[in-house]
C-alpha positions as CSV (number, residue, x, y, z in Angstrom):
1,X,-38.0,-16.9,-9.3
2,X,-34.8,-16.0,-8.0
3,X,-33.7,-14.0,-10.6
4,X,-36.4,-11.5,-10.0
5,X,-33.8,-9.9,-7.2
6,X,-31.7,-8.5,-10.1
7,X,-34.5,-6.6,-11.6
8,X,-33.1,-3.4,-9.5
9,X,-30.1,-3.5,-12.0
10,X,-32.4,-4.1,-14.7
11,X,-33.8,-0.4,-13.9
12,X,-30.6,1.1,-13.3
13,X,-29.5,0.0,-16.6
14,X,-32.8,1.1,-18.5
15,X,-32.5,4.7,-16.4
16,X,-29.1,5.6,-17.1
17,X,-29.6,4.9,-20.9
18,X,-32.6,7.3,-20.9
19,X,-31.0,9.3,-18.9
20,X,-33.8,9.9,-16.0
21,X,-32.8,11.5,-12.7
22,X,-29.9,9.5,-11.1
23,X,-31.0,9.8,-8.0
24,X,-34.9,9.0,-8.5
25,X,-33.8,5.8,-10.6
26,X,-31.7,4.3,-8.0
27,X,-34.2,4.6,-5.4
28,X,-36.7,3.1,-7.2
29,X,-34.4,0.4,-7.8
30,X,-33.6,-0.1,-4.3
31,X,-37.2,0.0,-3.6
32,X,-38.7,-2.6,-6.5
33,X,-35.4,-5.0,-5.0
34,X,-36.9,-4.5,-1.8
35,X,-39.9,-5.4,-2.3
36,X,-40.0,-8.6,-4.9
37,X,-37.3,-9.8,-2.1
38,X,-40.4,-9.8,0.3
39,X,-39.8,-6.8,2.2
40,X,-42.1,-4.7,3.2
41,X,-41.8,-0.8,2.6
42,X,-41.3,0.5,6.0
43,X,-38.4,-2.2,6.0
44,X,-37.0,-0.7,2.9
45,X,-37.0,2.1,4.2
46,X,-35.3,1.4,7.7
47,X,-32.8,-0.3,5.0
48,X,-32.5,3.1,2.7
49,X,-32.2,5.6,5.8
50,X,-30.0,3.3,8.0
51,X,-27.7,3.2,4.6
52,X,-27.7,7.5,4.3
53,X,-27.3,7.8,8.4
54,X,-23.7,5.2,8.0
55,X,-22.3,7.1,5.0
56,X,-23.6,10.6,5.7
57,X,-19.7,11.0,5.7
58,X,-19.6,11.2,1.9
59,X,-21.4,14.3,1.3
60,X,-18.7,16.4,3.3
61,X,-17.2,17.1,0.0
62,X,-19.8,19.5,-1.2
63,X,-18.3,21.6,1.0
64,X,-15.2,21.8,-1.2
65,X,-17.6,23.7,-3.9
66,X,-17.5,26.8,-2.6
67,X,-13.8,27.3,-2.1
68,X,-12.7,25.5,-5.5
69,X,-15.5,28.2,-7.2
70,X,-13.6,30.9,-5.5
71,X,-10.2,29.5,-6.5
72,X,-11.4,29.2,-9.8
73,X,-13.2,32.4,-9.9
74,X,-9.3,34.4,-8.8
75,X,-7.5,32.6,-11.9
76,X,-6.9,28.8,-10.7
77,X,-7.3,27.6,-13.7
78,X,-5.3,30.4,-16.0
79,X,-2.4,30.2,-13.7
80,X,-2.1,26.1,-13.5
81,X,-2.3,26.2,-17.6
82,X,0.5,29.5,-17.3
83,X,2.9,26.8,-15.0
84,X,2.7,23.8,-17.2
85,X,3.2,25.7,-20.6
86,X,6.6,26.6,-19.2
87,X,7.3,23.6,-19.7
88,X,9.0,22.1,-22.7
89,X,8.3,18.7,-22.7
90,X,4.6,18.5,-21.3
91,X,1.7,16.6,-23.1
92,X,-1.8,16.1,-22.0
93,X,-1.0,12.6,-22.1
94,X,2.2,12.4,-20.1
95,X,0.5,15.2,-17.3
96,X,-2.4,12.2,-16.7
97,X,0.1,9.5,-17.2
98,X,1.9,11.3,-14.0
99,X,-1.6,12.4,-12.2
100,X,-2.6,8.4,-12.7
101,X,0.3,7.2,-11.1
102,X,-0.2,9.9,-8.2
103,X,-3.9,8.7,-7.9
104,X,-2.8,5.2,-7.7
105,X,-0.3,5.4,-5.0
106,X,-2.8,7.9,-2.9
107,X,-5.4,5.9,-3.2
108,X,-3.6,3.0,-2.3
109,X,-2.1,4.4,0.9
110,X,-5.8,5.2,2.0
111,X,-5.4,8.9,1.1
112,X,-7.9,11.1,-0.8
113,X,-5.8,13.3,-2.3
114,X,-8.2,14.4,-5.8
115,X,-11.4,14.0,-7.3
116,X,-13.0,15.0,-10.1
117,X,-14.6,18.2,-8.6
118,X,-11.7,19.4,-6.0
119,X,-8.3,18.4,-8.2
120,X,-8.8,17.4,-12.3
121,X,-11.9,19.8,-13.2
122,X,-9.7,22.5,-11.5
123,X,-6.3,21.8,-11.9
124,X,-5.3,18.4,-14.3
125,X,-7.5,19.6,-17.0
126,X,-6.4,22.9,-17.5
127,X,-2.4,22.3,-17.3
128,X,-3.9,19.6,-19.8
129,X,-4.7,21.5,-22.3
130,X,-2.2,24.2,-21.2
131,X,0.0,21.3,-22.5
132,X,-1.1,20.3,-26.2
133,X,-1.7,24.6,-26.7
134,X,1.5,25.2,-26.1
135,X,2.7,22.6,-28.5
136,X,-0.2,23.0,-30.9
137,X,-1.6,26.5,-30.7
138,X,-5.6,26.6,-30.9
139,X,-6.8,23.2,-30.6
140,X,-10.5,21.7,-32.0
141,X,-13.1,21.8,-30.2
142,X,-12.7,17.9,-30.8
143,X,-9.7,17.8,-29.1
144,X,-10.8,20.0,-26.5
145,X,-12.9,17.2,-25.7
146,X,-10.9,14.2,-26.1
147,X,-8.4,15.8,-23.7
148,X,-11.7,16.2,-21.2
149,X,-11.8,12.7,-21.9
150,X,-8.6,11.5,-20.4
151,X,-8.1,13.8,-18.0
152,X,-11.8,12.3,-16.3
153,X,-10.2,9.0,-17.3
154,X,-7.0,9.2,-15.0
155,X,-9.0,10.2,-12.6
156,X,-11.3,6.9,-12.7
157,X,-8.2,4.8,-13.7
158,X,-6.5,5.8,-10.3
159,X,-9.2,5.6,-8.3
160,X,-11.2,3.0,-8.9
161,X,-8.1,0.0,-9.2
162,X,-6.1,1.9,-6.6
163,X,-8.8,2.0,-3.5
164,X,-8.8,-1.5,-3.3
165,X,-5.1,-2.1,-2.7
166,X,-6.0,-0.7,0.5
167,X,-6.8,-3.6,3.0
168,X,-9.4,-1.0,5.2
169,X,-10.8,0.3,2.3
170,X,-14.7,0.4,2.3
171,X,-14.7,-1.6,-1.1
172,X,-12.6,-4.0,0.1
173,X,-14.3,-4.5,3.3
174,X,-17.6,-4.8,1.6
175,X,-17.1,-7.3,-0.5
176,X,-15.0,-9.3,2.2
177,X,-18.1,-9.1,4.2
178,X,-20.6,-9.7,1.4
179,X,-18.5,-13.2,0.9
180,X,-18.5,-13.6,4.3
181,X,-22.0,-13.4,4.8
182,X,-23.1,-16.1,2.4
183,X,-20.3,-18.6,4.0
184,X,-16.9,-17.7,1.6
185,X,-14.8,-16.0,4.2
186,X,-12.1,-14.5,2.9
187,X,-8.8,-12.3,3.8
188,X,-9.0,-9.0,3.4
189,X,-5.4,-9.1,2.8
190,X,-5.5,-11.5,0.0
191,X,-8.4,-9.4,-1.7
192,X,-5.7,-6.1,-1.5
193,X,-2.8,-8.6,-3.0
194,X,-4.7,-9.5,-6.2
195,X,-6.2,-5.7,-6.5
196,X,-2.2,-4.7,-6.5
197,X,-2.4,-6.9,-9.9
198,X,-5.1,-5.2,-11.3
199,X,-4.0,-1.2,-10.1
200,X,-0.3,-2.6,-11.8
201,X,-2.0,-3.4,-15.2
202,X,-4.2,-0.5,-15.0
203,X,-1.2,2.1,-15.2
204,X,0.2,0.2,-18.1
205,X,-3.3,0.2,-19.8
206,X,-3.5,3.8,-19.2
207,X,0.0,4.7,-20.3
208,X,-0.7,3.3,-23.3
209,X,-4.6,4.6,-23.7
210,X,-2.5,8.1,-23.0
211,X,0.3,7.6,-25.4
212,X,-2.1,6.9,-28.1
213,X,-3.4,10.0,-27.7
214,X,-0.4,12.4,-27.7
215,X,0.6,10.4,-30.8
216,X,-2.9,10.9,-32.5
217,X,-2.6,14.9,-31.9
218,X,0.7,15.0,-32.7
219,X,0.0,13.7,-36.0
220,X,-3.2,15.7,-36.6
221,X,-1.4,18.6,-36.2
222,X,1.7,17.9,-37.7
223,X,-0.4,17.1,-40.9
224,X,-1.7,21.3,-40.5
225,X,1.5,22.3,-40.8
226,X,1.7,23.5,-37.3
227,X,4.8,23.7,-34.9
């Protein structure tokens, strides 16, 4: 019965689609794992708060909240869209294609430079849209939201293929020791090499994905008649 150890990402999956409290579903994931693994509860959770007490270190960005709230609040987000409509030849597409590979490269040097909370909500999105105004005049709520859309997606993009390039980075050196722990040692070297591959293809993917959609508003709105 083996495969009862995956039930936790049974629940996860069941959770998210109804959308119950992240948090709440997770732990009871963690916990249900826990125990048809044979663990008892005060083990799980020695397990849960030994996990919070090592990565403790990841909350220190809520306290970026209150100063990008304060930026925001003096005009952060009016001025960035004011800067990029001087411009001539900005598009949504081509600001994320640029903020993707600026991602990439950070986080592949170890560096966190953005996020979706300290540098696109604030900053990408809004010279986003600054953008395809400019070019379009009042766009659709639609297209309000598919800019949203890629703008969150550059963010991922970068991210997500571009943390693992780095040979110390906690992803890396997670699943190097997971591997390692069930008797498949690996370099962590070699694991960074073929995650260069994947952070390559991803910025061709997303060039594209972006490309796509400046030629899909461009067309929309060319059909209205506008400039």
């Amino acid at each position: 019965m083996e495969w009862l150890k995956l039930i936790g990402i049974l629940i996860i999956v069941i959770g998210f689609t109804l959308r119950l409290n992240t948090i709440a579903v997770v732990l009871v994931s963690g916990i249900v794992t826990g125990l048809v693994s044979g663990l008892g509860l005060n083990q799980i959770m020695d397990v849960l708060g030994e996990a919070f007490v090592r990565n403790r270190y990841m909350t220190v960005f809520v306290l970026t909240l209150p100063a990008i709230g304060i930026m925001e609040r003096y005009g952060l987000k009016e001025r960035a869209s004011a800067l990029i409509k001087r411009i001539k030849a900005a598009t949504s597409g081509r600001i994320n294609d640029l903020y993707l590979v600026i991602r990439t490269v950070s986080s592949a040097f170890g560096m966190r430079l953005g996020g979706h909370v300290q540098f696109t909500r604030p900053l990408v999105l809004p010279m986003s849209e600054g953008a395809d105004e400019k070019n379009y005049g009042e766009l659709e709520e639609e297209d309000q939201e598919a800019i949203k859309g890629i703008s969150a997606a550059s963010e991922n993009f970068g991210n997500f293929f571009g943390q693992n390039v780095f040979p110390a980075s906690a992803g890396v050196l997670l699943v190097a020791g997971v591997l390692d722990s069930n008797g498949y040692p690996v370099d962590v070297l070699n694991l960074a090499k073929y995650a260069l591959v994947m952070a390559i293809a991803i910025f061709f993917v997303g060039t594209a994905y972006f490309a796509l959609h400046d030629r899909k508003l461009r067309m929309k709105y060319k059909k209205k008649g506008s400039k």
